[in-house]
N, C-alpha and C positions, 0 to 999 in steps of 0.2 A: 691552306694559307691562313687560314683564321685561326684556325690551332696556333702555328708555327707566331702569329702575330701577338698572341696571349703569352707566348712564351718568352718571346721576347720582352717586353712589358712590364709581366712579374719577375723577372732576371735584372731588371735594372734595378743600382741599390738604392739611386735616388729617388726613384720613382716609388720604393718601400720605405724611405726613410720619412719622403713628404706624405705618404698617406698615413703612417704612423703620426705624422706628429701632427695633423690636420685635426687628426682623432683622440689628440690629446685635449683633456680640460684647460682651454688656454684663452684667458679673458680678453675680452674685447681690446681693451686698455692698449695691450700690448701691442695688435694690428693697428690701432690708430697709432701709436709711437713711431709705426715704421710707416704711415702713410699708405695702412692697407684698407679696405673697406674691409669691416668684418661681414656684410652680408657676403662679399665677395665669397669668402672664404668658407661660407656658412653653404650659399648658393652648390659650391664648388664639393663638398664634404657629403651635400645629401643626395646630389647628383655620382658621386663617383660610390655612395654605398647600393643607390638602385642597381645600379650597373654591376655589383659585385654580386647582390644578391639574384639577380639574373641570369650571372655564368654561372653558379653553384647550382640554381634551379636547371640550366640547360644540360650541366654536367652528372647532375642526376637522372633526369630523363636519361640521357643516352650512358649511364651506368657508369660512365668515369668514375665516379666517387659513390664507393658502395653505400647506401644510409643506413643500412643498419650498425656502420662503424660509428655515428653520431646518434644515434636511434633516442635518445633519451635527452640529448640535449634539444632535438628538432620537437620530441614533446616538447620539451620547457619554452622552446620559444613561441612554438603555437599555442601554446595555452595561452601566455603573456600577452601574444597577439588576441586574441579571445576578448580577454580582458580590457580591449580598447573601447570595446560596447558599453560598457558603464564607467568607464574613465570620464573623469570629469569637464576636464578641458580638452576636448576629443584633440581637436588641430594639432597642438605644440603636442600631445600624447604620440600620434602619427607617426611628426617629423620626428621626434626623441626616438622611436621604436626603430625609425627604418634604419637610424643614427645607429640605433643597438644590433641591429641583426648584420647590417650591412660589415661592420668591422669584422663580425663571426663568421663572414661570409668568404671576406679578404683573405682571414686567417685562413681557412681550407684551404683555399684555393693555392695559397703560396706553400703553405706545409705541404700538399701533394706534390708543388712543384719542383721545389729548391729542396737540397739535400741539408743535412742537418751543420755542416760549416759554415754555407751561406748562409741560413736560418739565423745562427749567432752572430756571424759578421753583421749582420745587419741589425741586428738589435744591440748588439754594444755599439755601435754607430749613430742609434738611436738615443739611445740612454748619453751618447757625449753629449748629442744636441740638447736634448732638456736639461743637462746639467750645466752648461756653458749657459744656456737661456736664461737658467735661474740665477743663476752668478749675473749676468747682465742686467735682468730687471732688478736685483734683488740691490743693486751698486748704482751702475750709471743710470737706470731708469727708475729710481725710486721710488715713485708716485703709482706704478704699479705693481709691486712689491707688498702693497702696505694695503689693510684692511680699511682705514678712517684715517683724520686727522689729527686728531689727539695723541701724547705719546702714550696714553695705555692702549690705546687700539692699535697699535705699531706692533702688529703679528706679520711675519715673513709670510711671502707665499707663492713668491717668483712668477713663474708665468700659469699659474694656476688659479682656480679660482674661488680658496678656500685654504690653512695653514693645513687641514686634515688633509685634503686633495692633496697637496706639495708631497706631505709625508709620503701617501700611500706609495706616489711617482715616486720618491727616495726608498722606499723600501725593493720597489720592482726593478729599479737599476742595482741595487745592491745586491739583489737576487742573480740579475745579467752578469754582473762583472764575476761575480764568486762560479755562478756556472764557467763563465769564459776562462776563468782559473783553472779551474777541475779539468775544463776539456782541455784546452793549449796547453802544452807541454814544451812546443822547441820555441814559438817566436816570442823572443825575451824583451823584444822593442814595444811589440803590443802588448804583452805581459805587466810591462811595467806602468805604460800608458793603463791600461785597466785598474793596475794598481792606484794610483796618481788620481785618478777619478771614482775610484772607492773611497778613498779617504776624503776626496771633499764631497763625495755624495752625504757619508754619515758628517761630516764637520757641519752643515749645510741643516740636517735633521736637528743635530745640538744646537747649531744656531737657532733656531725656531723656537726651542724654551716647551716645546713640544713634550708632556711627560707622554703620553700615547708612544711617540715617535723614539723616545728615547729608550723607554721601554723595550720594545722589537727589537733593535739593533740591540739591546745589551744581552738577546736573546737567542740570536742568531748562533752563534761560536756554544753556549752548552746546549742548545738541540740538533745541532752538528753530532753532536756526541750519543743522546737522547736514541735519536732516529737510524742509528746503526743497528738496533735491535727491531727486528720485525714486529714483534710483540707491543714491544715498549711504545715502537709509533704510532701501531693502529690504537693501541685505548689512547694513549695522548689525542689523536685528534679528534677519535670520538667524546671523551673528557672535554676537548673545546668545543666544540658542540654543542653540546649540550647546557655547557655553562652559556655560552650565548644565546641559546635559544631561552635560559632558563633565567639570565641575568634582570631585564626588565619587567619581570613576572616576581619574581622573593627582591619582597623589603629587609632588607638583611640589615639589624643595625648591633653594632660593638664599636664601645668606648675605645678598648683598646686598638682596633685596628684600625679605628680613626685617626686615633691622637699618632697612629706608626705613618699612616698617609699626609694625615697634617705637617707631619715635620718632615718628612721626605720630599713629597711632592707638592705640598702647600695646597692640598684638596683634603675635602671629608666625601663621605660614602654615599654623597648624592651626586659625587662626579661629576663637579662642576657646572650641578642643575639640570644632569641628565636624567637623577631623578624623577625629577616633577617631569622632565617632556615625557621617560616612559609611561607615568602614572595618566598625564593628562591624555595622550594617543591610546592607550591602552580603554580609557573611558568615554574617550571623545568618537575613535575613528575606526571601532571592532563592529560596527553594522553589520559586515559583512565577514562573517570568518571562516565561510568555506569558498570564497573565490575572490574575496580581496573588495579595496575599494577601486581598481585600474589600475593599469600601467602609470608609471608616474604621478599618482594620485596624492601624493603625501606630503609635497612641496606646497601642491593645492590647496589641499587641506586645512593645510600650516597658516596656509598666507594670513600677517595680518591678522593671527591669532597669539594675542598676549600670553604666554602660559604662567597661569598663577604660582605664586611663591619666587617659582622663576624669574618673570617679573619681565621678560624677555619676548620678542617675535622664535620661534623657532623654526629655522629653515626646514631641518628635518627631522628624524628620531636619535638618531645619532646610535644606533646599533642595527648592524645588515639585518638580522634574520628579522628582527622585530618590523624593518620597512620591507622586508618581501612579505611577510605575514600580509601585513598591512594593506601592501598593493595588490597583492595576488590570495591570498588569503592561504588555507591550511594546504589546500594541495599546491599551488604554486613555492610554499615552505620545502614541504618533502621533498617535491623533485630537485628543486634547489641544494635541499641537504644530499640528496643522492649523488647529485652531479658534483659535489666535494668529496663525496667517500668511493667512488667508483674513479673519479681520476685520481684518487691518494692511491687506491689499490691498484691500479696501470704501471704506477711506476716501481711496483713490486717488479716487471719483467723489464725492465730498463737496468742499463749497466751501474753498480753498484754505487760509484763515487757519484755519478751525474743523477742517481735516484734521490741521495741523501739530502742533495742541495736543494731540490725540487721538493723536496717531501718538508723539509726546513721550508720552505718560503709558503708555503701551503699552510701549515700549522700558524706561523705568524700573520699572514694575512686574514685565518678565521679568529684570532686571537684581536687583532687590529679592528675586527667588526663590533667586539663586544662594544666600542663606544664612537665610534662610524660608520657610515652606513654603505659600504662599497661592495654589498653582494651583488646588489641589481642598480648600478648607475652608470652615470657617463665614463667615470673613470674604470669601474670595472670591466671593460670591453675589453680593454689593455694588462691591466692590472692581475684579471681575474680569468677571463676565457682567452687571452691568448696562451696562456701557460697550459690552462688545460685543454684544447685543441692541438696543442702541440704533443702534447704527452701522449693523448686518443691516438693520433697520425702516427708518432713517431713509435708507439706499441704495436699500432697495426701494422707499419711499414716491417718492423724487425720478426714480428711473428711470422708475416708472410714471405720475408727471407728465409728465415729456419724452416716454414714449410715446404721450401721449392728447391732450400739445398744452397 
């Protein structure tokens, strides 16, 4: 009966649409517009991820879900967790964690359950809601749209809570729709509908003035191309990799390809004072660089800390690997870089055209971290681990088809 009542549950699309989007980076702002309380919604978010992490613990014990098929991600989260010992602000570290695993938890659960059409039905379904959301706040609800009062501080960033956060959610719906392309073939209603909502996903990234964001998307259609060769995509992403691990670390300076960024994108080669944040975190916040300073440690750290030259508070590092470093220190790094290069190489045994798109949105999202920081945060629960729990599942679901015939 309990079985039979979970199945029910995760079979309902609204019921996956509202815990997706509970778990989306969506400011406060926006629930006060609608006359929501946010603790409500906050209350409601950390209670339905205990609960998920629960049935995945329960479904493990009793073997449902084999662990050695996640075996390396349930290191990475146990270590994380480890790391709440010396986290600095233990409490919000906690709630933030249980925020982080409980969505990884959801993800299992519904990937074991729901076959891979409902899987996509429901996340283009997702991807409409936050783009309609963003359209909404970004128009009729103004005031939370907007970073400040002044018109230079008028950066878009819809129901988000950050112009970078907005992007990363337009880069991940752009990912949805172009899969949902590849996979559908006959229904030309939703076909088009997906269409219709690509184009304002990416119109929505131009609008933002976003060179990061504009970037990716101009990136997407020649590593379409790139990533048809086996070869060619495993050095590429290891090539990115490396350059993000290696970006905040070399002070790289040339006239010329200053003056080519200058006039391109109206930045020089401190990346709009990301710079100084790597230099200053690099000197300020490396105490510890074989286990990190904690989970969520780096926003802490930041707080309320002017970075010179910058001249700026900086929220965070503004490059992933440099704030997993950070928070988690060298081995939290590694297994992080592992769990990108072991689900790149998963979707080597996945169907060709559906690997290609997956293998693209992978490459651009570690490309996206050189100068944000969405390996290990709120938005990468969605962004980051639900692509690759899907990939892990839906490898293992097809290998143990071809083994049984």
């Amino acid at each position: 009966m309990k079985a039979m009542l979970n199945e029910i549950t995760f079979n309902n699309k609204y019921f996956n649409i509202f815990i997706l989007f509970i778990n989306t980076s969506i400011s406060d702002a926006l629930f006060k517009s609608f006359l929501i309380p946010p603790s409500l919604i906050s209350i409601i978010r950390l209670l339905s991820n205990i609960i998920f992490v629960l049935i995945v613990f329960y479904y493990l014990l009793t073997k449902r879900i084999k662990m050695k098929r996640y075996a390396l991600a349930i290191v990475f989260i146990i270590f994380i967790g480890i790391t709440l010992l010396w986290a600095p602000n233990k409490f919000e570290a906690i709630k933030l964690y249980i925020n982080f695993i409980g969505p990884c938890s959801y993800f299992i659960i519904i990937f074991c359950m729901l076959d891979k059409g409902e899987i996509i039905d429901i996340l283009k379904k997702y991807c409409n809601l936050v783009i309609i959301m963003d359209i909404l706040t970004l128009t009729i609800l103004s005031k939370v749209g907007y970073m400040g009062e002044s018109a230079l501080e008028h950066v878009g960033r819809g129901i988000h809570l950050s112009r970078s956060t907005m992007i990363i959610y337009l880069n991940f719906c752009i990912f949805i729709y172009i899969y949902f392309l590849s996979y559908n073939k006959k229904d030309y209603k939703q076909r088009n509908t997906a269409i219709l909502m690509l184009a304002l996903s990416v119109t929505l990234i131009v609008f933002s003035k976003s060179s990061t964001g504009i970037v990716t998307i101009g990136l997407f259609l020649p590593l379409l191309l790139i990533v048809k060769s086996k070869r060619a995509s495993k050095s590429l992403v290891k090539i990115c990799i490396i350059i993000g691990v290696a970006l905040p670390i070399i002070n790289f300076t040339s006239p010329i390809i200053n003056n080519i960024l200058e006039s391109i994108f109206h930045k020089t080669l401190t990346f709009s004072g990301r710079r100084y944040i790597w230099d200053y975190a690099l000197d300020k916040l490396t105490d510890n660089p074989i286990l990190g300073n904690g989970f969520e440690s780096t926003s802490y750290l930041l707080n309320n800390k002017i970075v010179p030259i910058y001249d700026r508070v900086a929220a965070h590092t503004h490059n992933g690997f440099l704030e997993l470093f950070l928070q988690s220190g060298l081995i939290g790094l590694i297994l992080g870089v592992l769990i990108l290069v072991i689900t790149f190489r998963y979707t080597f045994k996945l169907d060709r055209k559906e690997a290609n798109v997956i293998r693209v949105y992978f490459i651009i999202f570690i490309i996206f971290n050189f100068m944000e920081p969405y390996i290990i945060n709120s938005a990468s629960i969605i962004t980051m681990w639900l692509p690759s729990i899907y990939v892990i599942t839906l490898t293992n679901k097809k290998m143990r088809l071809n083994k049984n015939g």
